[in-house]
C-alpha positions as CSV (number, residue, x, y, z in Angstrom):
1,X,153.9,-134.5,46.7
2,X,157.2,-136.4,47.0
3,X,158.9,-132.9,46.3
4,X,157.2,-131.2,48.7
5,X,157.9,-133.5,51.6
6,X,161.5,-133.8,50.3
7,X,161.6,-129.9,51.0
8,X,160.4,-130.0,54.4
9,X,162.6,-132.8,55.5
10,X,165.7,-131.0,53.8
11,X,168.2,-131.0,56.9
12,X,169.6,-127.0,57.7
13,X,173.2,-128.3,56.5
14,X,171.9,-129.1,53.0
15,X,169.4,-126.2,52.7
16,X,172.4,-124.0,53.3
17,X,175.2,-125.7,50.9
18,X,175.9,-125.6,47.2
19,X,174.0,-128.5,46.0
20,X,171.5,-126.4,44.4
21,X,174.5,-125.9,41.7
22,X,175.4,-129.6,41.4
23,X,171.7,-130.5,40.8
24,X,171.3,-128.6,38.0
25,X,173.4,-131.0,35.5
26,X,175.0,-130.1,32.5
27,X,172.1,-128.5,30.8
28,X,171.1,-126.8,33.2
29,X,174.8,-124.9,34.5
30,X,174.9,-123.1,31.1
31,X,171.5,-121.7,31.6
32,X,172.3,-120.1,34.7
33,X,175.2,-118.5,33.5
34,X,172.8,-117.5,30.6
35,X,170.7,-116.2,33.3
36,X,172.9,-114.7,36.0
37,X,175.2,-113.2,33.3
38,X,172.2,-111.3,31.8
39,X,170.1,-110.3,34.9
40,X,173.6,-108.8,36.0
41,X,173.9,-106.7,32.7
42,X,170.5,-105.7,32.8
43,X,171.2,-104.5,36.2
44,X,174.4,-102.9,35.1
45,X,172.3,-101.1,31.7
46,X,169.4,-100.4,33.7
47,X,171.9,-98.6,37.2
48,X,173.4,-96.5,35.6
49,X,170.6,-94.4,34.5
50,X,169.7,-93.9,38.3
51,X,173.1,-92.5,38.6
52,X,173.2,-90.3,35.6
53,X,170.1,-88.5,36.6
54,X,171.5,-85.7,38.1
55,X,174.2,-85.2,35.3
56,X,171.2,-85.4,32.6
57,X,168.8,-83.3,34.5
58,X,171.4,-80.6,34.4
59,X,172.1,-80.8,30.3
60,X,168.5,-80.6,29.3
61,X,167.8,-78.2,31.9
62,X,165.1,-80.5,33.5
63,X,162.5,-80.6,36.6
64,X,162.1,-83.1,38.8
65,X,159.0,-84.4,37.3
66,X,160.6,-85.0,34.0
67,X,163.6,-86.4,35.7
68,X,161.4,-89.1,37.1
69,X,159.7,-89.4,33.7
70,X,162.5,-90.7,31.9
71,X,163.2,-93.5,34.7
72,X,158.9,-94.2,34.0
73,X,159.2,-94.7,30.8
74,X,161.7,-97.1,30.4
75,X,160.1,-99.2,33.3
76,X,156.8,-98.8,31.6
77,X,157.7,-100.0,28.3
78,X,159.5,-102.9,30.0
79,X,156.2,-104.9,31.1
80,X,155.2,-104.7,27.3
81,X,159.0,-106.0,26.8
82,X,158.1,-108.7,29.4
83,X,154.7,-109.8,28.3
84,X,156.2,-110.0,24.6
85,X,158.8,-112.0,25.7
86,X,156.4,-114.7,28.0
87,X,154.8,-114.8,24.6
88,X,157.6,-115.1,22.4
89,X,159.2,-117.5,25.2
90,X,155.9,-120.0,24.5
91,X,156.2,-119.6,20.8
92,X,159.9,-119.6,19.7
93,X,162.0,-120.8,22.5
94,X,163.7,-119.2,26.5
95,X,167.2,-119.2,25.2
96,X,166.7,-117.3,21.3
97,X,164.3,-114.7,23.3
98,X,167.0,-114.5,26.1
99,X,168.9,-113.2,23.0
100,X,166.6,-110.7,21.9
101,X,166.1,-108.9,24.7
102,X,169.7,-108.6,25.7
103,X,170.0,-107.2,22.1
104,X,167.7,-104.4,22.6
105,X,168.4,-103.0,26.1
106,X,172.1,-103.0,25.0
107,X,171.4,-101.1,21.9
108,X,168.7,-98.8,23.9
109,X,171.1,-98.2,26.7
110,X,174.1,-97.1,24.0
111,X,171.5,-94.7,21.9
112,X,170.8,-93.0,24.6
113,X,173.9,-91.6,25.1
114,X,173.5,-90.4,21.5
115,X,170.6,-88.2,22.5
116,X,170.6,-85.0,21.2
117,X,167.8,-83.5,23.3
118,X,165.1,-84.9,26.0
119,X,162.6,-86.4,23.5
120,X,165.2,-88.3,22.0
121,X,166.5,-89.8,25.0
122,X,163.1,-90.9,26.2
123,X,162.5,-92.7,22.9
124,X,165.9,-94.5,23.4
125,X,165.3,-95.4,27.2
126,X,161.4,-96.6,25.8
127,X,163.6,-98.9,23.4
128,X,166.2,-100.3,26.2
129,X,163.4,-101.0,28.4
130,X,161.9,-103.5,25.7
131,X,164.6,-105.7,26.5
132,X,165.1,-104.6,30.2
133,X,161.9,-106.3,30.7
134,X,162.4,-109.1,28.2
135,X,165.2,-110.6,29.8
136,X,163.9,-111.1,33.2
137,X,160.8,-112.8,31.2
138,X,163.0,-115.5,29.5
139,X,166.1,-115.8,31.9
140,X,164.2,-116.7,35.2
141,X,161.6,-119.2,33.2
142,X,164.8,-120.8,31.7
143,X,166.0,-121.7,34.9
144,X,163.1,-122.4,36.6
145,X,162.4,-125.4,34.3
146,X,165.3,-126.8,34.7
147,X,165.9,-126.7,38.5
148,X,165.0,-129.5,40.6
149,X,161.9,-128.4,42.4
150,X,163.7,-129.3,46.3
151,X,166.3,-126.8,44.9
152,X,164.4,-123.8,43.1
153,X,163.9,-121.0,45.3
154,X,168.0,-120.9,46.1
155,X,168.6,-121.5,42.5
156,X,166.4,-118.0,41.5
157,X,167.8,-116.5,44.6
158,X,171.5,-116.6,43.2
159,X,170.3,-115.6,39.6
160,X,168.6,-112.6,41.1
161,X,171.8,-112.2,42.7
162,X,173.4,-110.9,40.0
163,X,171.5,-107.7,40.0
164,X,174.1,-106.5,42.8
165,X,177.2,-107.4,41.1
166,X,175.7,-105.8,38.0
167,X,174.8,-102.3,40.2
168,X,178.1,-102.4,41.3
169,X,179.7,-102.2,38.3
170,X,177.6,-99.5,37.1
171,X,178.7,-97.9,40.5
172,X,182.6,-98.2,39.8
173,X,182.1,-96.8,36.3
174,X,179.9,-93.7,37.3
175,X,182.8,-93.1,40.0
176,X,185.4,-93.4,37.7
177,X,183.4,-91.4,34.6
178,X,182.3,-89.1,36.7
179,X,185.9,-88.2,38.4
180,X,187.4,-87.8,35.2
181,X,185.0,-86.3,32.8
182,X,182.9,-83.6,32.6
183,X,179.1,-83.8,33.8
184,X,177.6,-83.1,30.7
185,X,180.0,-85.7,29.0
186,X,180.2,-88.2,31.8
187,X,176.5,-89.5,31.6
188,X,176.7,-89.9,28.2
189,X,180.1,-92.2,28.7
190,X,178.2,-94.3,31.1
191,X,175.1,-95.2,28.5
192,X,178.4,-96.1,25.5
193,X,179.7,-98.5,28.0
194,X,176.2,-100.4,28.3
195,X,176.6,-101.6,24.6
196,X,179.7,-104.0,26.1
197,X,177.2,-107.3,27.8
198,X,175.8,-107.7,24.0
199,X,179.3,-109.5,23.5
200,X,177.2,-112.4,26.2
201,X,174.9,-113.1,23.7
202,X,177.9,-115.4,22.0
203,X,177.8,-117.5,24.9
204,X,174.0,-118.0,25.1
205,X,174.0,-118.9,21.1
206,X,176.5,-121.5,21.9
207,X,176.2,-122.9,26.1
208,X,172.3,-123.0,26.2
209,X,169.5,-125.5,25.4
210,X,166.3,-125.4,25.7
211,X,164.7,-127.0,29.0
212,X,163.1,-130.5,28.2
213,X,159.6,-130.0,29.9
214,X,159.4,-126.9,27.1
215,X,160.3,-128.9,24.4
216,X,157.7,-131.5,25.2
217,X,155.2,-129.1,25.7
218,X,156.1,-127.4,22.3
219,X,155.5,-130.9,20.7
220,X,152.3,-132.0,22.6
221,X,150.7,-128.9,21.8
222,X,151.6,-129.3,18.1
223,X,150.1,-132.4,18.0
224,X,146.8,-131.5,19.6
225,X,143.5,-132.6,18.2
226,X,140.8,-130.8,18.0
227,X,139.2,-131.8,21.0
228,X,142.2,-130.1,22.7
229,X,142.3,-127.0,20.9
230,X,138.2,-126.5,22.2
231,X,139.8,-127.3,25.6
232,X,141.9,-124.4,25.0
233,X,145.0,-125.9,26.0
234,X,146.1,-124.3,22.6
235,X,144.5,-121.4,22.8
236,X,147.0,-118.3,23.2
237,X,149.1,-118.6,26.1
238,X,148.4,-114.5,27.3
239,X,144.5,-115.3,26.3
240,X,144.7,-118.3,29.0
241,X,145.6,-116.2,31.7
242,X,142.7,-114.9,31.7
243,X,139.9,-117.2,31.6
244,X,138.6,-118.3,34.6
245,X,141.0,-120.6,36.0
246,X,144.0,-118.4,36.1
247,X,142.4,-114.9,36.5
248,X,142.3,-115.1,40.1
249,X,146.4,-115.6,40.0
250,X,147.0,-113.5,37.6
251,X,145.6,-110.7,39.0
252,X,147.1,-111.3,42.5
253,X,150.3,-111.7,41.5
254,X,150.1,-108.8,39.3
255,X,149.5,-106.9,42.9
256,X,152.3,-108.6,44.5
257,X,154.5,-107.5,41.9
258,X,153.3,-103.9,41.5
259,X,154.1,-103.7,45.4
260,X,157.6,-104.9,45.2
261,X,158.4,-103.2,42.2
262,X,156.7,-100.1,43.1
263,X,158.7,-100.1,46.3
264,X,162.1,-101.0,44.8
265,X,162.3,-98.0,41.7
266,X,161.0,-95.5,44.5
267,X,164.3,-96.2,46.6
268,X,166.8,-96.9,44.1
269,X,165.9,-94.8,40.9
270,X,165.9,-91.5,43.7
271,X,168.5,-93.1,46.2
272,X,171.5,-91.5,44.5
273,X,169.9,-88.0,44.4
274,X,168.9,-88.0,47.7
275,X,172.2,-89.0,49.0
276,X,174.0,-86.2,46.9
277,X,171.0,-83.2,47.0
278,X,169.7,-84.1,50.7
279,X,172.4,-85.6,52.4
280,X,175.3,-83.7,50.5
281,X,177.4,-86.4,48.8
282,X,179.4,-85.9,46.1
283,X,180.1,-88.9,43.5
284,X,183.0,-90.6,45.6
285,X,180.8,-90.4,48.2
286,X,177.6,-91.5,46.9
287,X,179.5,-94.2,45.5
288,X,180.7,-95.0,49.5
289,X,177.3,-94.8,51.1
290,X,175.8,-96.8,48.2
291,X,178.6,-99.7,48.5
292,X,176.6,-100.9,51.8
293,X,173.5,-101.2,50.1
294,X,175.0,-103.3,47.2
295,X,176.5,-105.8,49.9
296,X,172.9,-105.8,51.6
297,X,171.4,-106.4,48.1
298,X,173.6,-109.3,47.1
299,X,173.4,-110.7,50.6
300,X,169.6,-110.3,50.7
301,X,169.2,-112.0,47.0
302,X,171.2,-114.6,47.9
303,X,169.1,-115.5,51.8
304,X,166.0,-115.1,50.3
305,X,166.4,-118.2,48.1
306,X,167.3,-120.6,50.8
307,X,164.3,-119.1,52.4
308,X,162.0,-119.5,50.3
309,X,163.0,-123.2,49.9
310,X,163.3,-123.8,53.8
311,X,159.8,-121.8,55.2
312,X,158.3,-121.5,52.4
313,X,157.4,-118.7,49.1
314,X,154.3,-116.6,51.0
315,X,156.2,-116.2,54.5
316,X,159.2,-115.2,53.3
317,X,157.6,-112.4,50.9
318,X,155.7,-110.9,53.8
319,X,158.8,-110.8,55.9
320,X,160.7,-109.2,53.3
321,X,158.1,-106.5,52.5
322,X,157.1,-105.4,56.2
323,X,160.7,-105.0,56.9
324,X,161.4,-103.2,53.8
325,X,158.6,-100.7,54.4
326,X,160.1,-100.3,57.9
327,X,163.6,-99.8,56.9
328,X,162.7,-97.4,54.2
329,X,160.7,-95.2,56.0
330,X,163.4,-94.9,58.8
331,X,165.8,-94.3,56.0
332,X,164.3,-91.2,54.8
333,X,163.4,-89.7,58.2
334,X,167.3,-90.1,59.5
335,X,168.4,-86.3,60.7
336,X,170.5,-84.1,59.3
337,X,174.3,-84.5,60.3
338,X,174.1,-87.9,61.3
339,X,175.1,-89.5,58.1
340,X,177.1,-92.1,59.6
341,X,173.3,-93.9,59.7
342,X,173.2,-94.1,56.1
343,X,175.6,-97.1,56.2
344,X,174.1,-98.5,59.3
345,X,170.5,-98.9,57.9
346,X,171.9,-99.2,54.6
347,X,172.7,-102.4,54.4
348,X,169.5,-104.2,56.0
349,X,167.6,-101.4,53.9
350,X,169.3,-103.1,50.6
351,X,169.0,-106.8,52.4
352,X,165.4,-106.8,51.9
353,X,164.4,-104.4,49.4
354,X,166.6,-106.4,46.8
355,X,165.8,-110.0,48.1
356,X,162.0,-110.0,47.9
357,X,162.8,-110.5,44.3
358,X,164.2,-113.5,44.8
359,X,161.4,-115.3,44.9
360,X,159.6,-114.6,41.9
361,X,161.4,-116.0,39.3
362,X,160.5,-119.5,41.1
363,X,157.1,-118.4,42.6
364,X,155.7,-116.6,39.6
365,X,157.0,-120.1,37.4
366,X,154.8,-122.3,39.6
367,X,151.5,-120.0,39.8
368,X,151.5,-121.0,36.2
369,X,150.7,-124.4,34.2
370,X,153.7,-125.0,31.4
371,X,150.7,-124.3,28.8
372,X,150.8,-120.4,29.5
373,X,153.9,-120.1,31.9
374,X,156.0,-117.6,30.4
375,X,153.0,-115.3,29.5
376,X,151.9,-115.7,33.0
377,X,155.4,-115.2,34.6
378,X,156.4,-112.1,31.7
379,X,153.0,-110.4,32.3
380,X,152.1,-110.3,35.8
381,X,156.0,-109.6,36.5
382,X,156.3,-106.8,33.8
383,X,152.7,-105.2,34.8
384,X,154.3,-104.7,38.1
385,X,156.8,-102.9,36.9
386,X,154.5,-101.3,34.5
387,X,152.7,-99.7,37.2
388,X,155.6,-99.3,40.2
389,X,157.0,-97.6,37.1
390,X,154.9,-94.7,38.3
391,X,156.1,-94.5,41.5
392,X,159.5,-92.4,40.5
393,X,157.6,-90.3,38.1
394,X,155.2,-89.3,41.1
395,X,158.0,-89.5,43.7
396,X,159.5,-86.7,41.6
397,X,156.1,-84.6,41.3
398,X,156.3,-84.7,44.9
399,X,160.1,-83.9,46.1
400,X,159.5,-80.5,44.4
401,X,156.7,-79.9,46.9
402,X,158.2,-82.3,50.3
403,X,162.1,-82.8,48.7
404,X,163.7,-86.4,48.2
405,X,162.0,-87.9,51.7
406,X,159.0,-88.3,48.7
407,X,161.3,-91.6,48.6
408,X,159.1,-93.3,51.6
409,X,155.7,-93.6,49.5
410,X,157.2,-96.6,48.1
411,X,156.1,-98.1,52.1
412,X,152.4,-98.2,50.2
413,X,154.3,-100.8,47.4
414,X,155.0,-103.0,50.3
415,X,151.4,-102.8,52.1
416,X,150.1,-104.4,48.6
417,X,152.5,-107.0,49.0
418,X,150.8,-108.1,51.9
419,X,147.5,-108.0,50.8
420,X,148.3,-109.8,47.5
421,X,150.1,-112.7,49.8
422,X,146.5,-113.3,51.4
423,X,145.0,-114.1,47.9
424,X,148.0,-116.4,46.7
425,X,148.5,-120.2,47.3
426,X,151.7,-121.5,48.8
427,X,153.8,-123.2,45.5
428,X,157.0,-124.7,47.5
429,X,158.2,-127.9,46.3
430,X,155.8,-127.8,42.6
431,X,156.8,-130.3,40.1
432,X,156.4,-128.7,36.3
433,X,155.2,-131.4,33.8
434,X,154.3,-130.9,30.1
435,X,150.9,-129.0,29.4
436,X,149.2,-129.2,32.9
């Protein structure tokens, strides 16, 4: 309760300076580099696909459907990536799963530009999606236990930030391929530079602990009796989320992340397509138009924490998902010839489409008792994106039929946000102790 109260009284001065870094301590600094430094490669592995799809559709000949199927399946194999890591981030440890998963979407996102043919590359992009969802799973619960609860949301909010840097590296490098290489060739160079973040995985090995509240949990569950193990305090962490206590969360913040999720991939998986079939961009210029959206991401990512610390995790959701669905459908319905509004809506259209994620590294964390946390958090997360994995695959269906303004379904993604919101508690200020 102390937390909470602390969080409401924090002045606007504080709630808007840098002590969310200094709070941390010296186990917790290392685990947000471990953290920001992956989410920003997974971002980086996970971009440039988006921008390769045109380049790819072309080699294997490919429809639109099948284009969007090879962005599904690697966002659908994710949540199983993410609900084996929540498991695997009860069992063995945040930081050595961390490691795994960065291991396999570097080593999916290299194959792939191996492919020799269109099965092969969907069984590659199946593999980097393992760890695509994996490292979201480990990375945001290894922070979250080890931020001061005053200081959470803004601490998720700058690891989330790190997608944008990450997207804008993939950006620079699919200008620069892409200007210099063929576009049969140039795709594949993209997917060989994703193997280069597995070098982080030295620095997790060595920088990061595990957070305390883990350990202890670890160790009190170990030493259960049986009256605790008919309790089911050591029953299966994915199993717990499921009885009758948690079932109600789980499934609501399954719905809020299908929404966001859902809305997000139908933007950004089809956002560089649109801008070079439908608006007539080539790859400098894509790369121009989709600069603003980057800066609206990062800024976004980096608001919404403070937010969700200041008014609190449910209000600030909502406010990014009605505004999201707003900006996206205006997005898609700008006319032809007035391009120059692309960068104007751009950049709010990134600001809140990227920062609603901000919150649920800290949110999903503290819907969830340490006992079952990271299956909670990897599941509900990862089934999200399980699902909203659809929405490019049906986005494509549909662009063959309407073209690319097929982008603006993702406005029902946002609706379930909302409705979700109305079945969740408010979490701000939740202190996480041992098996609760």
């Amino acid at each position: 309760m102390a937390a909470g109260n602390q969080t409401q009284n924090t002045s606007l001065k504080d709630t808007f300076s840098f002590e969310w870094y200094r709070s941390l301590g010296e186990k917790g600094r290392p685990a947000f580099w471990a953290s920001f430094g992956g989410w920003a490669f997974d971002g980086f592995d996970y971009m440039i696909l988006s921008l390769a799809l045109s380049g790819i559709a072309a080699t294997f000949a490919l429809s639109k459907g099948e284009t969007g199927l090879i962005a599904t399946v690697s966002l659908v194999v994710s949540a199983l990536g993410g609900v084996l890591a929540g498991i695997l981030a009860d069992r063995i440890g945040r930081v050595r799963t961390l490691v795994l998963a960065i291991a396999f979407y570097c080593g999916g996102t290299f194959l792939s530009g191996l492919s020799p043919n269109y099965e092969a590359l969907l069984f590659f992009r199946a593999l980097q999606g393992l760890g695509f969802g994996g490292e979201w799973a480990a990375g945001a619960l290894l922070v979250s236990e080890m931020s001061d609860p005053a200081q959470r949301g803004r601490v998720l909010g700058w690891v989330q930030s790190a997608w944008a840097p990450g997207w804008a590296g993939a950006v620079v490098a699919f200008t620069v391929v892409f200007s210099i290489l063929p576009q049969n060739v140039a795709w594949r160079a993209l997917f060989w530079i994703g193997i280069l973040p597995a070098l982080f995985i030295l620095y997790v090995l060595r920088k990061v602990d595990e957070p305390e509240v883990y350990l202890k949990t670890r160790r009190a569950r170990e030493a259960r009796s049986r009256e605790a193990v008919e309790s089911g305090a050591t029953r299966s962490p994915l199993v717990q989320i499921f009885r009758h206590d948690l079932i109600g969360r789980t499934a609501a913040a399954s719905l809020l992340a299908i929404g966001a999720q859902g809305g997000y991939y139908s933007i950004f998986t089809w956002l560089p397509s649109y801008l070079e079939k439908a608006r007539g961009l080539n790859a400098v210029g894509t790369g121009s138009y989709l600069a603003t959206v980057i800066i609206g991401s990062f800024l976004g990512y980096v608001i919404s924490g403070y937010l969700h610390d200041l008014i609190g995790r449910r209000k600030t959701f909502a406010l990014y998902a009605i505004l999201s669905a707003v900006l996206l459908i205006g997005y898609t319905r700008i006319p032809e010839g007035a391009n120059g509004l692309l960068v104007v809506l751009g950049l709010p259209l990134g600001f809140f489409a990227s920062g609603i994620f901000s919150g649920f590294g800290s949110y999903l964390a503290e819907l969830f008792p340490s006992r079952a946390r990271g299956a909670g958090q990897g599941f509900t997360y990862n089934f999200g994106r399980a699902v909203g994995g659809f929405f490019p695959l049906v986005i494509g269906i549909l662009a063959a039929k309407v073209g690319l303004a097929a982008i603006a379904l993702g406005a029902v993604g946002y609706a379930a946000c909302v409705v979700a919101l109305l079945l969740l508690p408010e979490t701000r200020g939740k202190r996480f102790v041992p098996i609760n």
